[in-house]
N, C-alpha and C positions, 0 to 999 in steps of 0.2 A: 504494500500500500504506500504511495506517496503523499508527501505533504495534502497537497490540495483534496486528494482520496479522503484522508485523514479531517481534513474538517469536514468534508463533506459528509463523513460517519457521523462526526459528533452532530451534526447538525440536527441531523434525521434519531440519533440514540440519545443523548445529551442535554436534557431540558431545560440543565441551567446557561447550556451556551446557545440554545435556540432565543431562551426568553431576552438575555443579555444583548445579543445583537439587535434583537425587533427591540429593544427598551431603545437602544442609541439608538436605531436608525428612526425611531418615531420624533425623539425628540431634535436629530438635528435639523427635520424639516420647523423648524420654528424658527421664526426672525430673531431671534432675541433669544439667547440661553447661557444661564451663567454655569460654570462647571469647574466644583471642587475635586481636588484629587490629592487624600492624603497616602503616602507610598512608603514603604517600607524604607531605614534607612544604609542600607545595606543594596551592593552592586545589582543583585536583578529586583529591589524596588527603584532604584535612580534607572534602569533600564524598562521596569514600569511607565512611571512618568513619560520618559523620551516617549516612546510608542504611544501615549496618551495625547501626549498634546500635541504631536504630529498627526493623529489619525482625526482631532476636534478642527486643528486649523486647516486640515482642507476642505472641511464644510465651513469657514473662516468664525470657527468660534474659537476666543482664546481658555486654556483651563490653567485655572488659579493650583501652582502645585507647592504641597508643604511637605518637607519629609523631614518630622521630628524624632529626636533619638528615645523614641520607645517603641517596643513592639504591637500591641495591645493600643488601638487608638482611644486617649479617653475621655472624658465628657467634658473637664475641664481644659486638653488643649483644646478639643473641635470648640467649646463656647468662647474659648479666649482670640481663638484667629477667624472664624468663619460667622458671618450673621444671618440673618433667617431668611433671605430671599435668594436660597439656594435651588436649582432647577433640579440638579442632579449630580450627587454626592457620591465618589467614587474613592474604595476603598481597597487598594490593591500592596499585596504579599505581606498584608497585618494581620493575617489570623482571622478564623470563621469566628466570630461571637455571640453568640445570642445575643447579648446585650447592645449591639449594634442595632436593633430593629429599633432603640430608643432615640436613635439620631433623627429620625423622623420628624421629630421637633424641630429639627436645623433645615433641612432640606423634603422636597417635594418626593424626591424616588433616590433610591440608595442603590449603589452595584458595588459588588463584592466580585473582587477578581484574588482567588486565593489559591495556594495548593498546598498550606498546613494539614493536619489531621483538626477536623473542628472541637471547636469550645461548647458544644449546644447549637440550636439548630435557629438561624433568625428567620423569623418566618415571615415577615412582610421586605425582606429588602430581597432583592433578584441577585441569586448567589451563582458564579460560573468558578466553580472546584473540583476538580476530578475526584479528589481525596473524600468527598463526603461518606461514603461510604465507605471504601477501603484504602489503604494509603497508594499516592501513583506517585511515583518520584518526576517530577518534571519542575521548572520553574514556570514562576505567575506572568513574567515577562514574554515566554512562548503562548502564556494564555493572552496576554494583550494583543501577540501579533495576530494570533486564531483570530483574532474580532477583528482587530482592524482588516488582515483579509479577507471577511466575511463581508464586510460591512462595505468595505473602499479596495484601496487598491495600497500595496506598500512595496516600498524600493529597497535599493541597496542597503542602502545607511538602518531602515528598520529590521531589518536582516539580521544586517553585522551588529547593532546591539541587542536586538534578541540571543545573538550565540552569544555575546559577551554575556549575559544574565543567566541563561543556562549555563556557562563554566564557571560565573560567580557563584551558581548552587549547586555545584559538583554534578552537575544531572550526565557528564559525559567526561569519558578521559583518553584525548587523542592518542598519548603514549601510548597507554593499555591498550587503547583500540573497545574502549569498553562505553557502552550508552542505553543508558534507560530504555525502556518499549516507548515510551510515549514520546520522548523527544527524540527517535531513531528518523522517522520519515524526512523530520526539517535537516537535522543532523546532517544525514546522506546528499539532500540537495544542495545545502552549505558548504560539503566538502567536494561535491563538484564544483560547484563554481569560484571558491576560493581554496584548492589543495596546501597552497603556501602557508595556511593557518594554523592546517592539520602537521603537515609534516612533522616528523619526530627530528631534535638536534641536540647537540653538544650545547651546555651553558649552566649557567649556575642553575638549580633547581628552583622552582618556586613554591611557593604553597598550595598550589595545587597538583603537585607532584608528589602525592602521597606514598605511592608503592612503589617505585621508580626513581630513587633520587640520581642517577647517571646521564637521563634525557630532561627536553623541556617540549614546548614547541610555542610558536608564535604566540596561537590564542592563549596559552598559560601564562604568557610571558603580558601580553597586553591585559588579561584580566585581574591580574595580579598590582600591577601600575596602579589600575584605575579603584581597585581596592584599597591601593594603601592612600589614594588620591580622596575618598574617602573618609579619612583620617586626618587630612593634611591643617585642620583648624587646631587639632590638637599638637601637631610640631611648631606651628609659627604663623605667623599672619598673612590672612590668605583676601583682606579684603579688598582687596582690586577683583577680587574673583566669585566675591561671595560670601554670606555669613558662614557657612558651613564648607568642608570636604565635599558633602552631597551636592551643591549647590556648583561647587568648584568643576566636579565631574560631570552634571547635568548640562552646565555651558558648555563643556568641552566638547561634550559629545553633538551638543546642537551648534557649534560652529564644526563638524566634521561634512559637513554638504562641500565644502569648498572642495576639498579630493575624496576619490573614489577608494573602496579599502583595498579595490587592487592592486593599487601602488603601496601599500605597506608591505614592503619586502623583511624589516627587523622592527622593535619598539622604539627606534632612537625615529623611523620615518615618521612611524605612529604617534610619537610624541610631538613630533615638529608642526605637526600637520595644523594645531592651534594654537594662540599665544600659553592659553593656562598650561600646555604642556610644561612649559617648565616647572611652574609650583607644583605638580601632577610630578615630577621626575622628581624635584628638592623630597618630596612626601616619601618616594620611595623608596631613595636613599639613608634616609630614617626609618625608615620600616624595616630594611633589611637591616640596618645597626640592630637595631630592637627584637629581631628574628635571631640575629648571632651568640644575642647575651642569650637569650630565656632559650635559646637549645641546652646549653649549658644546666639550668636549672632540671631539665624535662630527662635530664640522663639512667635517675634512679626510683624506677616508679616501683611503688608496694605491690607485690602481687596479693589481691585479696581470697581468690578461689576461681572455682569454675560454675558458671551455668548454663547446659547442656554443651559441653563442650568449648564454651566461649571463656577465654581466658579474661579475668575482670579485673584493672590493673587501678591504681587509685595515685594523683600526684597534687603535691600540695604546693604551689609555687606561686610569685607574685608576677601580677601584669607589670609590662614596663612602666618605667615612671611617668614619662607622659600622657601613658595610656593610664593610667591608676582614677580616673574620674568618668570612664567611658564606661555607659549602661550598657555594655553588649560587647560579646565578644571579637577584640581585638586583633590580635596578635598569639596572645596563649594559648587557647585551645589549638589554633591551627601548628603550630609548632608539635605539641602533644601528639595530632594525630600521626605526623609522620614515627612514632614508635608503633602504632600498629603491626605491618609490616616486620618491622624487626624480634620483635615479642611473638607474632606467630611463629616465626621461622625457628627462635632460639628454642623455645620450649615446648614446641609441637601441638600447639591448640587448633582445632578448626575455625575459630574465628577468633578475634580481638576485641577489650573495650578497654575504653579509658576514662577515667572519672577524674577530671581537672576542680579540686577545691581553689580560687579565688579571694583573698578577702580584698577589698577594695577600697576608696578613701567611700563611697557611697554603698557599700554593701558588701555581700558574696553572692560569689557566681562561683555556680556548680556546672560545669558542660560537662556532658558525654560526648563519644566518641568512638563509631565503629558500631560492633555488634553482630555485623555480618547478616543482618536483617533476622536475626536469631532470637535477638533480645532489640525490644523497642524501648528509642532511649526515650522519644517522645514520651510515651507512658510513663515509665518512669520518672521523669522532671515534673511530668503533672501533677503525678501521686505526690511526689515530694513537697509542690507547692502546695497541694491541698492538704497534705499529710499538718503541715508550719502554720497555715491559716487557720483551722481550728486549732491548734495547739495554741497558739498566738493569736486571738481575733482582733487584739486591738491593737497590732501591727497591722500596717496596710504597706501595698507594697511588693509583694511578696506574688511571683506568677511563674510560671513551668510551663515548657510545652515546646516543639519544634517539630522536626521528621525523624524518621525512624533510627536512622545512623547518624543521628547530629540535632542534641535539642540542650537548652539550657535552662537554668534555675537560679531566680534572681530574687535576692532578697534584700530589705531597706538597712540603712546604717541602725537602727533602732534595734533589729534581731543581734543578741553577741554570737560572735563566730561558733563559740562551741555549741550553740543551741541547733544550727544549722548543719554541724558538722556530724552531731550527735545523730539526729534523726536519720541524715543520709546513711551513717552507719548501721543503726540499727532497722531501717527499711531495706537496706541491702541483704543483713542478715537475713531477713524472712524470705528472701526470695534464693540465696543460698541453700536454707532447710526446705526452699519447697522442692527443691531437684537433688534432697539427702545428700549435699552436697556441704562438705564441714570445714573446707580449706580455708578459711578465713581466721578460726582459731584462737589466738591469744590477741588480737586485733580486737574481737570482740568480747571478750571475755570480760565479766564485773562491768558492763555499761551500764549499768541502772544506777549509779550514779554519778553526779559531778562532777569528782575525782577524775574519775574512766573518760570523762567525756575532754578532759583537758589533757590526760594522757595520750589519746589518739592526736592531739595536735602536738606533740611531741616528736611522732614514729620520725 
């Protein structure tokens, strides 16, 4: 099946992308339409956005886009940036919420462009998620492009940052030669038409060069840039470009019309190609500083046991210091995960995970990592926040949840580290006992109380 086959399925099987396309195409036959779009703020929600308000202004409406650093959009940024003569409120790669049908207060009709696993089900706003019922690894950015080629028509440039957002969310790996079901059909047509992206070469490794550190290739190499480009309001001043990293990358990408991506032969073209390019280069020059120290850190992870086979490794380490105030993961987790790989290989597991403790100047973060689609980390971060919210009701703050191989848990400066630490301990353990599986051992031994629970930040 190719691309165009492929939406043409969803069209006809798919009810949230049949409803999602007929919702825009009704409303851009209106003279007048105003259109919010809060976006993920992470590489394929800034490739969200792009695809959004390329696909509004050629029916020449402009959309107003915010991409604030939380994931979970919530009631007080939407009242504090957006006011009530909203036409239609677009909410893309922040998570399915129930609680989103309450935005209806803000705006006339709401779309949810998502591919989390959901939070509950909104029932009045028009949701297009594969994931609603079972999990589909793809990014929300390829779900933007679904619509805009449903809807209109899209080019080059909508293309080439839809595959940047699919490699922002691992959904494919040129090296491996390995790609999701769902994003194979654009995949395939992407790597005809630009081979130069795919090819596998000699260079430093990136972060998305998880199993593989001896290769790289183009697109790893540019999505990587635009990642740490991302970040760049946290290294130094970026405001000739922008309040934010996102905002930095968002221009960049919408002054890329001037050349074509088939003249990006390496990232030094790619980077040329716009002025922000260089703040986008200074950004990533600092990210890889910041990747060389916390390898260092990520050397010596605790093995805590196995379940079903999946070896479950646990590392206690600090974000870089510049990054020490950033609500989402960084720099450390992605460092971590390249231990997967080498922890299967040493000790013989069928699969790998890794459990990155966090404390931060604003909280802890707990990411997972891996699982091998064995053990969902997703579920598990959720359980965990839900597990800390009734434990703690009058902490707020405190939310879980992601994809299967890669989900995080974030809790407020108010929660103490060992409160956080405890619990993940002691929920790990019952999921240890439920596969009679004991290897975690003196780890958890005498946790019930205090003591124990300060001990484990010791190991």
């Amino acid at each position: 099946m190719n691309y165009r086959q492929q939406i043409t399925s969803l069209l006809e099987h798919d009810a949230g992308f049949a409803r999602s396309a007929e919702l825009i195409e009704k409303l851009v036959q209106r003279k007048e339409l105003k259109v919010v779009n809060f976006s993920h703020h992470d590489l394929d929600g800034v490739a969200c956005a792009y695809i959004l308000q390329r696909l509004f202004r050629r029916f020449g409406f402009k959309v107003t886009t915010m991409l604030p650093e939380e994931f979970k959009l919530s009631r007080e940024t939407l009242e504090a940036t957006v006011g009530d003569d909203v036409d239609l409120l677009i909410i893309s790669d922040k998570g399915t919420f129930a609680s989103y049908d309450g935005f209806l207060e803000k705006a006339e009709n709401i779309l949810i462009v998502d591919h989390h696993t959901p939070d509950g089900n909104p029932e009045k706003a028009v949701i297009f998620n594969p994931s609603m019922e079972r999990h589909v690894t793809t990014a929300a950015s390829l779900l933007c492009h679904m619509l805009a080629t449903q809807i209109t028509s899209t080019d080059e440039y909508d293309d080439f940052v839809a595959l940047v957002g699919c490699r922002g969310d691992f959904t494919f790996d040129p090296v491996e030669q390995k790609y999701a079901d769902f994003v194979r059909p654009f995949i395939e047509r992407l790597m005809k038409m630009y081979p130069r992206f795919f090819k596998t070469r000699l260079g430093r490794p990136t972060m998305y060069d998880i199993r593989d550190r001896r290769r790289t290739a183009l697109i790893n190499q540019i999505a990587e840039a635009l990642h740490a480009g991302t970040l760049a309001h946290y290294y130094g001043d970026i405001s000739a470009f922008g309040r934010s990293g996102q905002e930095l990358v968002l221009g960049f990408l919408n002054n890329l019309a001037a050349a074509s991506p088939l003249l990006f032969r390496n990232l030094e073209d790619f980077l040329e190609a716009a002025p922000a390019g260089r703040a986008i280069l200074r950004a990533l020059a600092d990210f890889r500083h910041d990747w060389d120290l916390i390898e260092l850190r990520v050397k010596s992870p605790i093995f805590l046991g196995e379940i079903q086979n999946v070896g479950v490794y646990l590392i206690f380490a600090r974000e870089a210091d510049r990054l020490q105030s950033a609500p989402f993961p960084a720099v450390l987790p992605y460092v971590a995960s390249t231990q997967l790989e080498p922890l299967k290989r040493a000790f013989g597991h069928t699969e790998t995970m890794i459990v990155v403790v966090c404390p931060k100047k604003n909280g802890v973060h707990i990411s997972m990592r891996g699982g091998g689609g064995i053990i969902d980390c997703s579920r598990i971060c959720y359980q965990l926040a839900d597990r800390l919210r009734r434990l703690y009701p009058e902490i707020g703050g405190i939310e879980g949840g992601g994809h299967v191989d890669a989900a995080e848990c974030f809790t407020s400066k108010s929660l103490p580290l060992y409160s956080a630490v405890r619990e993940l301990i002691l929920m790990m353990k019952e999921h240890f006992q439920e596969t009679q599986t004991e290897n975690i051992g003196a780890l958890l031994k005498g946790d019930d109380n205090e003591n124990a629970s300060h001990n484990h930040l010791q190991i």
